[in-house]
C-alpha positions as CSV (number, residue, x, y, z in Angstrom):
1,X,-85.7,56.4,87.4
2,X,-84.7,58.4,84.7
3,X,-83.3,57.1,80.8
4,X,-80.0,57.9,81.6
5,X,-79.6,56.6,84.4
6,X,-80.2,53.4,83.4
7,X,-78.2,53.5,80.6
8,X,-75.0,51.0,80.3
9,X,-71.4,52.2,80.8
10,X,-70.9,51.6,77.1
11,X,-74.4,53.3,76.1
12,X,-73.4,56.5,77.9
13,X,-70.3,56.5,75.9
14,X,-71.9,56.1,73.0
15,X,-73.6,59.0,73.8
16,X,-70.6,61.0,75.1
17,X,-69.0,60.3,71.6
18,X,-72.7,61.9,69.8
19,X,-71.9,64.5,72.0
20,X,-68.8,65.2,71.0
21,X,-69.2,64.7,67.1
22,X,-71.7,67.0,66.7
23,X,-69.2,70.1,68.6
24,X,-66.3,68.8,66.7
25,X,-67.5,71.1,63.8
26,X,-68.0,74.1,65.9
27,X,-64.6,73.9,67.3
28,X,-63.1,73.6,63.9
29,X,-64.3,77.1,63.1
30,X,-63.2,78.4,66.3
31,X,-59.8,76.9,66.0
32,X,-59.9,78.7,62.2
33,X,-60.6,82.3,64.3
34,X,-57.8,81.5,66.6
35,X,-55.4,80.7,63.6
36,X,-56.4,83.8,62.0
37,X,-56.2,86.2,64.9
38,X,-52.9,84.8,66.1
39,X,-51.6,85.4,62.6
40,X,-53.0,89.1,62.5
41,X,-50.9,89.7,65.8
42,X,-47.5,88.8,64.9
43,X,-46.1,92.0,63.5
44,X,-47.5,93.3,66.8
45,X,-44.6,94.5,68.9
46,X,-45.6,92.6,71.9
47,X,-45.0,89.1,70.1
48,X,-41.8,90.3,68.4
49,X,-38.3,90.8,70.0
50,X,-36.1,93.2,69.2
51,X,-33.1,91.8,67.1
52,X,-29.2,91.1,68.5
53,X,-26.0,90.0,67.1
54,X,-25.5,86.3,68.4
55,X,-22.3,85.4,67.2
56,X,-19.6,87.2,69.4
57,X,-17.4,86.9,66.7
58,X,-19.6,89.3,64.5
59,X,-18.3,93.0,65.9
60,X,-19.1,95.7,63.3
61,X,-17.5,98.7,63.1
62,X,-14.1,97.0,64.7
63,X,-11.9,98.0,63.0
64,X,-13.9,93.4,34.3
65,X,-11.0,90.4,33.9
66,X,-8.4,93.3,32.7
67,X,-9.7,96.0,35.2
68,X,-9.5,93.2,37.6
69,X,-5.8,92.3,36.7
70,X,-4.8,95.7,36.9
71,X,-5.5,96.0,40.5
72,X,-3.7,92.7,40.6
73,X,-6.1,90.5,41.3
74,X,-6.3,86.7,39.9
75,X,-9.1,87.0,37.4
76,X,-11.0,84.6,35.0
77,X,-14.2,84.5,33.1
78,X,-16.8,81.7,32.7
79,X,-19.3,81.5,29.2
80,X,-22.0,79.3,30.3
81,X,-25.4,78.3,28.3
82,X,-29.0,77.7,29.3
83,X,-32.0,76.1,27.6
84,X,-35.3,76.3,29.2
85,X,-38.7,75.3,27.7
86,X,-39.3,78.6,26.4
87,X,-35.8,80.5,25.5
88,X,-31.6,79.6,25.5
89,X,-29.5,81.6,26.9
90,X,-25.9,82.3,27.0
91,X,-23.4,85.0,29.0
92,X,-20.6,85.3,30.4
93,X,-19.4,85.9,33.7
94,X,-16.4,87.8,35.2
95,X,-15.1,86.4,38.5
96,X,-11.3,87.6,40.4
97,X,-10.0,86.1,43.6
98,X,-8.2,88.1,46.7
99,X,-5.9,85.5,47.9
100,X,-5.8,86.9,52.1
101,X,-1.8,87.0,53.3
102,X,-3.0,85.4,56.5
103,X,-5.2,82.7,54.4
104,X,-4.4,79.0,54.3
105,X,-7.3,78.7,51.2
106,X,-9.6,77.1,52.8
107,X,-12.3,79.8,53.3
108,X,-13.6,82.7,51.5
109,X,-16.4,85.2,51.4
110,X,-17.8,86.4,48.4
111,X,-18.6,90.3,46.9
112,X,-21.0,89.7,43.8
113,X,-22.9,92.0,41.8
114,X,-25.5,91.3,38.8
115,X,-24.5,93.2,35.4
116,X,-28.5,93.7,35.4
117,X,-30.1,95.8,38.6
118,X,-33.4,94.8,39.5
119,X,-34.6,97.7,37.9
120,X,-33.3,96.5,34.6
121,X,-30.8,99.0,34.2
122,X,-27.0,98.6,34.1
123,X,-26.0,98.4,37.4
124,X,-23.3,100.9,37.6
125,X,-22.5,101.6,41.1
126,X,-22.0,97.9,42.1
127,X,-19.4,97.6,39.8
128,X,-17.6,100.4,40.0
129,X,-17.8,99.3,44.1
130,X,-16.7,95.8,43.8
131,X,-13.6,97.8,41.7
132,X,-12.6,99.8,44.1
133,X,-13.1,97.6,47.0
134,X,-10.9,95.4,45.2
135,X,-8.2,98.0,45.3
136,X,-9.0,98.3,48.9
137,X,-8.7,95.3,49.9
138,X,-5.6,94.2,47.9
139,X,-4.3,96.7,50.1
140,X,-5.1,94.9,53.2
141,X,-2.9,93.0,55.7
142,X,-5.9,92.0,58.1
143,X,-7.9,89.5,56.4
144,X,-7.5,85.9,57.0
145,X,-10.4,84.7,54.4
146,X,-9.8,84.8,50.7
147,X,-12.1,87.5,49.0
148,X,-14.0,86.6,45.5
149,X,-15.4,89.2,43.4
150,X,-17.7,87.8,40.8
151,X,-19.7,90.2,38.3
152,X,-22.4,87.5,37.3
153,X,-24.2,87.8,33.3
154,X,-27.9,87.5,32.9
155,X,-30.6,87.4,35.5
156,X,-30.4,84.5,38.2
157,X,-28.7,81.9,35.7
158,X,-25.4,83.9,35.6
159,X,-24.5,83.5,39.1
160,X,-26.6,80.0,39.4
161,X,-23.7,78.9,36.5
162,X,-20.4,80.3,38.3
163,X,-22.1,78.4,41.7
164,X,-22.3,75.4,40.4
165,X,-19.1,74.9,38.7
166,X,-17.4,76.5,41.9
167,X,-19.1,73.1,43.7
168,X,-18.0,71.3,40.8
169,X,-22.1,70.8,39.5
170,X,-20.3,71.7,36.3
171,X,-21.6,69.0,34.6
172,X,-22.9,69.8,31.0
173,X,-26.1,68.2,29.5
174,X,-28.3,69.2,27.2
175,X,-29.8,72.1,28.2
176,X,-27.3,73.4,29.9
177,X,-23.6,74.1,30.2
178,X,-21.3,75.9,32.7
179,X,-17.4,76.0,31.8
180,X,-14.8,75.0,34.2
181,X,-14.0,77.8,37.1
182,X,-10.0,78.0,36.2
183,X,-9.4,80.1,39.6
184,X,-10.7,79.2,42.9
185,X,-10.7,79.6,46.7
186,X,-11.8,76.9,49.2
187,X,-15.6,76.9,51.3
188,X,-17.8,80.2,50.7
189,X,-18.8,81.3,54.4
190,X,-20.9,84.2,53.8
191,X,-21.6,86.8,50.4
192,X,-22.6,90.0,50.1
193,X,-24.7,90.5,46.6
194,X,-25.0,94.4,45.6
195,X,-27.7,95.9,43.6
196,X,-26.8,99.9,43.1
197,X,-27.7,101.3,39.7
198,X,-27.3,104.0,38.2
199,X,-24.5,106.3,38.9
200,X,-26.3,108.7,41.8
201,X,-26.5,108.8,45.5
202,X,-29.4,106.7,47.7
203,X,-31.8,107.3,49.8
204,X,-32.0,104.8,51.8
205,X,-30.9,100.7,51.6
206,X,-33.0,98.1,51.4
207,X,-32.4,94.9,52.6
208,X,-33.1,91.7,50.5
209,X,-33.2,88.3,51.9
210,X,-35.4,85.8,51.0
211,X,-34.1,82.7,49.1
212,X,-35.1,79.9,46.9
213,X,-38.1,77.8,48.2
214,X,-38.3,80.4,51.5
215,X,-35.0,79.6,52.4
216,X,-33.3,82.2,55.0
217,X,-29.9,83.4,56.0
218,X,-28.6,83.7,59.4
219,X,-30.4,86.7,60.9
220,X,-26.8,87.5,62.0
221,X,-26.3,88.7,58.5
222,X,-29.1,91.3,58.6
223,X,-28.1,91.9,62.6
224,X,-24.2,93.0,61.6
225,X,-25.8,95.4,58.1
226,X,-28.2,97.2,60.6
227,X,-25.6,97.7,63.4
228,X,-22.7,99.2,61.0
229,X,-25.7,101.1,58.8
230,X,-26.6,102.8,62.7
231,X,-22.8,103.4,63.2
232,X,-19.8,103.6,61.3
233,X,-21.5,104.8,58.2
234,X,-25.1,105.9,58.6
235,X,-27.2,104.8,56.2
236,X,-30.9,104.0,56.4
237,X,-32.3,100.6,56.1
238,X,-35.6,98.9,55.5
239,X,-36.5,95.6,54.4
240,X,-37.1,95.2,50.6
241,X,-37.9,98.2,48.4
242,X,-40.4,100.1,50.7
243,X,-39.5,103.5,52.6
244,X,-42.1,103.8,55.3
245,X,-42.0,106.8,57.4
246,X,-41.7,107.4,61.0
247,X,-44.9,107.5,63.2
248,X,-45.8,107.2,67.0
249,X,-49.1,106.1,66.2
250,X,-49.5,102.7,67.2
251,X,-52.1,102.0,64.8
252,X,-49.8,103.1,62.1
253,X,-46.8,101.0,63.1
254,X,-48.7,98.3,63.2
255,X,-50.1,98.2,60.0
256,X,-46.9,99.3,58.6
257,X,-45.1,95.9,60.4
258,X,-47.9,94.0,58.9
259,X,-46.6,95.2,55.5
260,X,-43.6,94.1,55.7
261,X,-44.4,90.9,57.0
262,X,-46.9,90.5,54.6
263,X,-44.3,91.4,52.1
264,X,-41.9,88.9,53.5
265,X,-44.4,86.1,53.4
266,X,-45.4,86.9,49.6
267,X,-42.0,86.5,48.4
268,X,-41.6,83.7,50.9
269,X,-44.5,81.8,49.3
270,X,-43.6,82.4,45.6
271,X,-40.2,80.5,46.4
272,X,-38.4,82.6,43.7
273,X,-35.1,84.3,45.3
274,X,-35.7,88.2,46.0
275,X,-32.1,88.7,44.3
276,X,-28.9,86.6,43.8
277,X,-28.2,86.5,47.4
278,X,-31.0,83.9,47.1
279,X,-28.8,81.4,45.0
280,X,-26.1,80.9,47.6
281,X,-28.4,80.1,50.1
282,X,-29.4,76.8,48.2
283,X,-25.6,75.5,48.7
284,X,-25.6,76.7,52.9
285,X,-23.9,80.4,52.3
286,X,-25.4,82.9,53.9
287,X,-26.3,86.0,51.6
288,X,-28.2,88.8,51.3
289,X,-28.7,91.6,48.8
290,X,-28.2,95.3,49.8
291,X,-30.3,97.9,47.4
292,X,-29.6,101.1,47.0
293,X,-33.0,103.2,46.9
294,X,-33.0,106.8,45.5
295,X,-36.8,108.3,46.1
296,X,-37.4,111.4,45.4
297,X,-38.6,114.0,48.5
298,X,-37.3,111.5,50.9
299,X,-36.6,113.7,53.5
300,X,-33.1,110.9,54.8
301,X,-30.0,112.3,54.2
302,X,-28.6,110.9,51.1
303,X,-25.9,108.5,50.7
304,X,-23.1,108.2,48.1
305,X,-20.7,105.2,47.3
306,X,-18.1,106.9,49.5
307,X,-19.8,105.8,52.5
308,X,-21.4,102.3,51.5
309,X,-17.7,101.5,50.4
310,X,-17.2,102.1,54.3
311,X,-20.2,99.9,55.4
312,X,-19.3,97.2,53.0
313,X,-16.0,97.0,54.0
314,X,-17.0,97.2,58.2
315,X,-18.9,94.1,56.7
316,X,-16.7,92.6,55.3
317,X,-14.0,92.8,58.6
318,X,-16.9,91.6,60.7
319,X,-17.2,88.1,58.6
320,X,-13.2,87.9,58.5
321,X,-13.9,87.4,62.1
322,X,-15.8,84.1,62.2
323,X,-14.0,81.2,63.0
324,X,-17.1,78.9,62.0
325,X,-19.5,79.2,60.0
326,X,-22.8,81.4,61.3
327,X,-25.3,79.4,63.8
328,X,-25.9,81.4,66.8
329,X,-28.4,83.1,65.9
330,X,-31.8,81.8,63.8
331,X,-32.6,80.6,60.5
332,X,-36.1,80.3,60.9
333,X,-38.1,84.1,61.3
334,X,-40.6,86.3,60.2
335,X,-39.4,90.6,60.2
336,X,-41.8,92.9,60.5
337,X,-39.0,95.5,60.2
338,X,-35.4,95.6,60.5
339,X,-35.1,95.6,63.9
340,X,-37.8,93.5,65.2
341,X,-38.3,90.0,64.4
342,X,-40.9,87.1,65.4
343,X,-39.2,83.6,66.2
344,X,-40.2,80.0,64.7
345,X,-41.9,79.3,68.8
346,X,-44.7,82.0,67.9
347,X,-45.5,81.8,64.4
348,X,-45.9,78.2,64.0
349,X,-49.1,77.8,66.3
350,X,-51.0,79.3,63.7
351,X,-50.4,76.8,60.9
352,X,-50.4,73.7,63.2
353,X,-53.9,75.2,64.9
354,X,-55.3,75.5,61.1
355,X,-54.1,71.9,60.5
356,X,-56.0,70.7,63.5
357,X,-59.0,72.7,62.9
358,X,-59.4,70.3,59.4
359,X,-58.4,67.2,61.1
360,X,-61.5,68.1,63.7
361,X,-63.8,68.2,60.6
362,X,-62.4,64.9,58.9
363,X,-62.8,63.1,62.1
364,X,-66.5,64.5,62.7
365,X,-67.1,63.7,59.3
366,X,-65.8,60.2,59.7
367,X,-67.6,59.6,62.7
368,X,-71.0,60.7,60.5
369,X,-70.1,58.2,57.7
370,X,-70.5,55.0,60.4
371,X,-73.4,52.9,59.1
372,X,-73.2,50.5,62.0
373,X,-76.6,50.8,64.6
374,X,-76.4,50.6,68.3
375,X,-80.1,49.2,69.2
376,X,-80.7,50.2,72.5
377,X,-84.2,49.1,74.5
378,X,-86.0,52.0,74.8
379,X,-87.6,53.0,78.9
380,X,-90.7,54.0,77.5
381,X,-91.9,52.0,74.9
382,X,-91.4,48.9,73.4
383,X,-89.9,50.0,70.5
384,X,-86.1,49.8,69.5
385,X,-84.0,53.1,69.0
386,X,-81.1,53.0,66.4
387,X,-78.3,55.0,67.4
388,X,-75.4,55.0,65.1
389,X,-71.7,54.3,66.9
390,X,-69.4,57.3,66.0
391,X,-66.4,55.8,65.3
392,X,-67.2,51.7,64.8
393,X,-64.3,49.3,63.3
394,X,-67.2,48.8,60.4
395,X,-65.5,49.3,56.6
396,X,-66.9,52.5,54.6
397,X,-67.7,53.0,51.0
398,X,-64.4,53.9,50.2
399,X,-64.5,53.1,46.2
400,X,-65.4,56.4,44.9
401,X,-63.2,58.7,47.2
402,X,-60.3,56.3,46.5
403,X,-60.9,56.4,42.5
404,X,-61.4,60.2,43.0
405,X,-58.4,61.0,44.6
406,X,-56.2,58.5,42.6
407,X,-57.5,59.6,39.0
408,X,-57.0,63.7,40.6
409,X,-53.3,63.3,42.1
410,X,-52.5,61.6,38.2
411,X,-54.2,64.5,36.5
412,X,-51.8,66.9,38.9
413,X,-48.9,64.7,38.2
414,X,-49.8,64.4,34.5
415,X,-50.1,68.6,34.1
416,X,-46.7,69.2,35.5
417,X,-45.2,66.6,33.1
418,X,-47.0,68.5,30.5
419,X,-46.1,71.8,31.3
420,X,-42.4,70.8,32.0
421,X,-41.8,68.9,28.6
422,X,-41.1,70.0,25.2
423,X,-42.6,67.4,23.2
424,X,-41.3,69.7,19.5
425,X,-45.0,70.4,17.9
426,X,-45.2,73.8,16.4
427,X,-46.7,76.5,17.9
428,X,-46.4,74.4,21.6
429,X,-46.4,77.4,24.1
430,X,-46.8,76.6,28.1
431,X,-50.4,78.4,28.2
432,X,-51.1,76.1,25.7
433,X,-50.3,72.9,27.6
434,X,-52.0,74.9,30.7
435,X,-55.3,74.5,28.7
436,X,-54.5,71.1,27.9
437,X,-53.9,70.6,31.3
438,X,-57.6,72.2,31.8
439,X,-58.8,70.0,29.9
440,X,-57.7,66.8,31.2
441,X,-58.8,67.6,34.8
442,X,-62.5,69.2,33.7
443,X,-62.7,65.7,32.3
444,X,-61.7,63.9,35.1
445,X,-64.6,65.9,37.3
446,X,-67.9,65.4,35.0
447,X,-66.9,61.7,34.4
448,X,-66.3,61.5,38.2
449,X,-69.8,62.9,38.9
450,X,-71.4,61.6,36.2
451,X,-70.6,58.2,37.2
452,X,-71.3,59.0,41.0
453,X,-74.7,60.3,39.8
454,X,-75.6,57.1,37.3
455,X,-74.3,54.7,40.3
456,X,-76.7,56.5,42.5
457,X,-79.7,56.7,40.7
458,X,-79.1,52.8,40.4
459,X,-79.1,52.1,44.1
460,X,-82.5,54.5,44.9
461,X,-84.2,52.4,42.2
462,X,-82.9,48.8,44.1
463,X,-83.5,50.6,47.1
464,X,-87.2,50.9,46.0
465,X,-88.1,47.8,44.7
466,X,-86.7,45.7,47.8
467,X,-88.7,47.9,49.9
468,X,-86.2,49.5,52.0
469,X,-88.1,52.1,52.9
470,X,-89.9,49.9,55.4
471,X,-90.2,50.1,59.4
472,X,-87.6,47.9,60.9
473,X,-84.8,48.4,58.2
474,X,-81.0,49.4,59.2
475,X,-79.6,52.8,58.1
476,X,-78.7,53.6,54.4
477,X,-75.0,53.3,54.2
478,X,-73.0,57.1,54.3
479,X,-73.3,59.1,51.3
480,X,-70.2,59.0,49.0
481,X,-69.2,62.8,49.3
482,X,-68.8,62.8,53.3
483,X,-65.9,60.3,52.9
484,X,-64.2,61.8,49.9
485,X,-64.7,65.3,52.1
486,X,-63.3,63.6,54.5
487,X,-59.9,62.5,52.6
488,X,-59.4,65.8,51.3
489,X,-60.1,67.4,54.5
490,X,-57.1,65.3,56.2
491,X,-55.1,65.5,53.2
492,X,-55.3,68.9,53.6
493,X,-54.1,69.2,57.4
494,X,-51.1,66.8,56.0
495,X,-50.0,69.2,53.2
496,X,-50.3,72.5,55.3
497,X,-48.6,71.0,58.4
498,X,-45.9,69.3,56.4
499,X,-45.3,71.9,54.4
500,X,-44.7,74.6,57.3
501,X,-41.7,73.3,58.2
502,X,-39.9,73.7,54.8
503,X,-41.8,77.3,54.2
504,X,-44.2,78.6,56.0
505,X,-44.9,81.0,54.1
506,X,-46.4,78.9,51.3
507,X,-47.9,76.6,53.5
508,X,-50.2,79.9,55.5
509,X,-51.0,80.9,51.8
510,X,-52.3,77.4,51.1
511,X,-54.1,77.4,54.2
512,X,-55.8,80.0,54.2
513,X,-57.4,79.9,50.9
514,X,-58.7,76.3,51.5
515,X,-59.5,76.5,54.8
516,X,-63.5,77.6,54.6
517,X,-64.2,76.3,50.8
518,X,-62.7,72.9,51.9
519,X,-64.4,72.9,55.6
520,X,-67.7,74.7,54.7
521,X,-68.4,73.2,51.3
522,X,-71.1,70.4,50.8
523,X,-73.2,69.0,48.0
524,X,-76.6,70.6,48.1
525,X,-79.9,69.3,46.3
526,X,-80.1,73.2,45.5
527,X,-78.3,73.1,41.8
528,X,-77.7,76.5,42.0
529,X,-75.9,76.4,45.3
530,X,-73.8,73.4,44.1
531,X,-72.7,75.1,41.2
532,X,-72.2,78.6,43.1
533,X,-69.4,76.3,45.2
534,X,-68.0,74.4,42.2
535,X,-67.5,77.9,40.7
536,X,-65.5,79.4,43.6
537,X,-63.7,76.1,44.4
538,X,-62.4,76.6,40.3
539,X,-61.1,80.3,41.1
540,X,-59.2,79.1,43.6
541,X,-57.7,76.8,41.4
542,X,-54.5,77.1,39.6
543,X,-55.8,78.9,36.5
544,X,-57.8,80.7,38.6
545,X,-55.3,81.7,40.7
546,X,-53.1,83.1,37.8
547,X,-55.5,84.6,36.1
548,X,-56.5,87.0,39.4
549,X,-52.2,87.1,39.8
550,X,-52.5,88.2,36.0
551,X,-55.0,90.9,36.8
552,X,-53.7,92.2,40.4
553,X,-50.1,93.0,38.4
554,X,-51.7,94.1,35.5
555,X,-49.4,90.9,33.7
556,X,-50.3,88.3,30.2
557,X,-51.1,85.4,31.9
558,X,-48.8,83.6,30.0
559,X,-46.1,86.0,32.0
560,X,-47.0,84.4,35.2
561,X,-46.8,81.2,34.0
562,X,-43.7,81.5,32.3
563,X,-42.3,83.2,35.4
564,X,-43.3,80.0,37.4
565,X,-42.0,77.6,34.5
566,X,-38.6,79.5,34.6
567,X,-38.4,79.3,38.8
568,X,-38.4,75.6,38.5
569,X,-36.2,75.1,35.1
570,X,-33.6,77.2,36.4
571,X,-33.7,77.7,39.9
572,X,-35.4,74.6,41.1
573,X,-38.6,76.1,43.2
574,X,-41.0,74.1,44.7
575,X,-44.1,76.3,43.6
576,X,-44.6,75.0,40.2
577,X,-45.0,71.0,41.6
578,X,-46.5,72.3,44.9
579,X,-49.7,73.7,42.7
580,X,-49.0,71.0,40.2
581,X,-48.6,67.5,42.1
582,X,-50.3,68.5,45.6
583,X,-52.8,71.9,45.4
584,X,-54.8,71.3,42.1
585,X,-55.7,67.5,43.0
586,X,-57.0,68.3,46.5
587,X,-58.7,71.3,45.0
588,X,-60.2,69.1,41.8
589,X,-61.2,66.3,44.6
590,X,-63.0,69.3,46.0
591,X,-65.1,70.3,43.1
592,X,-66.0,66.7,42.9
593,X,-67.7,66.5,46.0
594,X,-69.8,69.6,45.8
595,X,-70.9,68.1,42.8
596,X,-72.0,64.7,44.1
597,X,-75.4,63.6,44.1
598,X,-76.9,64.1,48.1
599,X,-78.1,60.8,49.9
């Protein structure tokens, strides 16, 4: 009779388990292709639907402080001041309130506009808008939600100031102070941010949307825009900035959809809001920004502020409707164009399939790192073959992974407490405490590895002498870098899984750089090739990362780092201690194990 067949129950599952440990890895990589193909498809139209107005309520088309007062408006202005780690900052901003005749107070919607447009001009048209919608409305017998008009100072931290005091956040401390809002209204359900400079007619509209830390409005708001944009007062509308021209080519649609959702995603994963529409988003208002973009040879008919005064009021009658605030429709999406848009139940396989594709490797890895032996009798000889359990109950050598990952995570932690403090020495710049921060972690790695190597040039030379290279002897115990490969590699499935349900966005971005350095990466006895991986494992680091930013946008890299200090200090992203407390240690605990001496 054959081996196998007179092999134990539990020997043949210890063989079923080899079996399956050494496909675990190949799967992994296939589950990678899947992840990335499935990704590649979304802006396809067949996994998109074509977008709808849920809320029935929602039917479009249906029917300064002294300019302010003299329309008769209530009107007030705020002063507010802002200290961050690397300016102060002080403006003033100009707010009046539309008290509705059919209003009992307790609701209101919102008409705001930035002094400053995007395009770092004044921003004319807006203004002169809100104005005359102001007149407009005072005129108005209809509405049945208070209307607030707020002109907001600065960049972001204008309209960030009159929010907070309006929720009464008006709380000053030191770097910071917002005066008291002396005219109010009750709960904001919706706003409408405009962004029109200059003092010419449009092109087109572009819609902005995306908020702080990849936050979302209804997509009813972008739904009812579209809808009156294709009706009452023709306008045309794309997402963001970008005019892309009509094809039937179904090669070129499809890259153009990818655009945009690539677009999306980008602005998605930097967590900064793509306008002030962004800020009300973080206290549940739904917002977006309308653009007005004026490109030249644009063969659209052109728009002036005639007939956005008409869409922006049709908006504005459409959100009087609600009796609640918006839920029908979803908060969760990816647009790959105005009209088409790819729900939460298709875009999240990707991320979750990426997450399992790394918890594959750890768990092959794992398996590898048993040091436990099966003896089983051998059929045709008298000698006794060792086969190692995959997964036995047997402790590991967990010391050095444990010490690496500890020391790396307070390294991360220890950076963003650096970057984020002013500590008052002259000359103290944030690229400065970046290097500092540099510093620290190189540390951290060669005393890491220089302590791995001196521990295991230690045990070959016990090894040696006790003679334990001889016939008969157990298997050497798992080499240090397989378990710390296989922390990060689980770590890694935590933080991109985790992390797709507060922003996706961020979370594919994350993935996808890691996923082959992290999965493919081992220590080699080649010096060469170990250094060759510690090398791209550190430009996919943090520095790395915003030094390539730094050369892709033609930017100082102490731009992109101070544009990533001031997301944090004033708007409160996530991307600063994202890289900070959670990227750069799995990405240090990385370079570590490349580096590790090979058993």
């Amino acid at each position: 009779m054959g081996l196998l067949s007179r092999l134990s129950k539990a020997q043949k599952q210890q063989m079923f388990g080899r079996f399956v440990l050494d496909w675990m890895p190949r799967l992994s990589y296939v589950l990678v292709a899947v992840s990335f193909v499935w990704l590649l498809a979304l802006p396809h139209q067949s996994y998109s639907k074509h977008t709808y107005v849920s809320e029935n309520a929602l039917m479009p088309g249906s029917a300064l402080q002294d300019e302010f007062s003299k329309i008769g408006l209530k009107a007030a202005t705020q002063n507010y001041t802002l200290t961050t780690s690397t300016d102060s900052r002080s403006g003033v901003n100009t707010y009046a309130v539309f008290y509705a005749p059919r209003s009992d107070g307790t609701e209101a919607l919102v008409l705001s506009a930035p002094w400053i447009s995007r395009d770092k001009i004044t921003n004319t048209n807006a203004i002169a808008l809100i104005l005359a919608l102001g007149r407009v409305f005072k005129r108005c017998s209809h509405f049945s939600k208070d209307i607030i008009f707020v002109v907001s100072d600065g960049d972001a931290e204008g309209l960030q100031a009159w929010l907070k005091a309006y929720h009464g956040l008006d709380q000053t401390t030191s770097d910071h102070f917002e005066e008291t809002l002396t005219v109010r209204s009750g709960a904001i359900q919706a706003a409408l941010n405009l962004d029109f400079a200059g003092t010419g007619d449009y092109n087109a509209m572009g819609i902005f949307f995306e908020g702080v830390n990849g936050q979302l409005p209804n997509l009813d708001m972008i739904n009812t825009i579209t809808r009156i944009a294709a009706g009452i007062a023709p306008v045309e509308v794309t997402l963001h900035d970008e005019l892309v021209p009509y094809t039937e080519n179904m090669t070129k649609n499809y890259i153009n959809s990818l655009k945009k959702m690539l677009y999306m995603m980008k602005y998605q994963a930097a967590g900064t809001p793509t306008g002030n529409h962004g800020l009300y988003l973080k206290y549940k208002i739904d917002a977006i920004t309308l653009y007005g973009i004026d490109k030249l040879g644009w063969p659209s008919q052109r728009y002036n502020l005639f007939r956005l005064g008409s869409l922006i009021e049709s908006a504005f009658r459409s959100l009087n409707n609600l009796l609640e605030h918006l839920h029908q429709s979803f908060f969760f999406y990816l647009l790959s164009g105005v009209h088409r848009y790819t729900s939460i139940g298709l875009y999240m396989p990707p991320v979750i399939i990426l997450g399992v594709a790394f918890i594959l490797q750890a768990l092959s890895l794992w398996g590898l790192s048993s040091d436990l032996p099966l003896e089983l009798e051998a059929i045709a000889s008298d000698e006794k073959v060792a086969i190692a359990l995959p997964y036995s109950l047997r402790s590991r050598e967990l010391k050095l992974a444990a010490t690496t990952l500890t020391l790396a995570f307070v390294a991360g932690g220890a950076s963003f407490n650096l970057l984020t403090t002013s500590f008052g020495i002259p000359g103290e710049t944030p690229l400065l405490k970046l290097m500092a921060s540099v510093g620290v972690c190189s540390m951290l790695v060669l005393s890491a590895v220089s302590s791995a190597h001196v521990r295991h040039r230690i045990l070959k030379s016990k090894k040696i002498k006790a003679g334990a290279n001889a016939k008969g002897t157990s298997l050497t115990p798992a080499a240090d870098w397989i378990v710390l490969k296989t922390c990060v590699l689980a770590l890694s499935a935590l933080v991109v899984t985790t992390l797709s349900a507060l922003n996706f966005s961020l979370a594919v971005s994350i993935g996808l750089v890691i996923v082959l350095p992290f999965m493919a990466f081992r220590p080699s006895s080649y010096v060469i090739l170990s250094g060759l991986q510690a090398a791209i494992l550190v430009a996919i680091s943090p520095p790395g990362l915003m030094m390539a930013a730094a050369s892709w946008y033609s930017m100082d890299p102490a731009q992109v780092l101070n544009w990533v200090l001031e997301g944090y200090e004033v708007l409160g992203t996530w991307l600063l201690p994202t890289i900070c407390c959670i990227y750069w240690p799995l990405n240090l605990a990385a370079i570590v194990m490349v580096l590790l001496p090979v058993s």
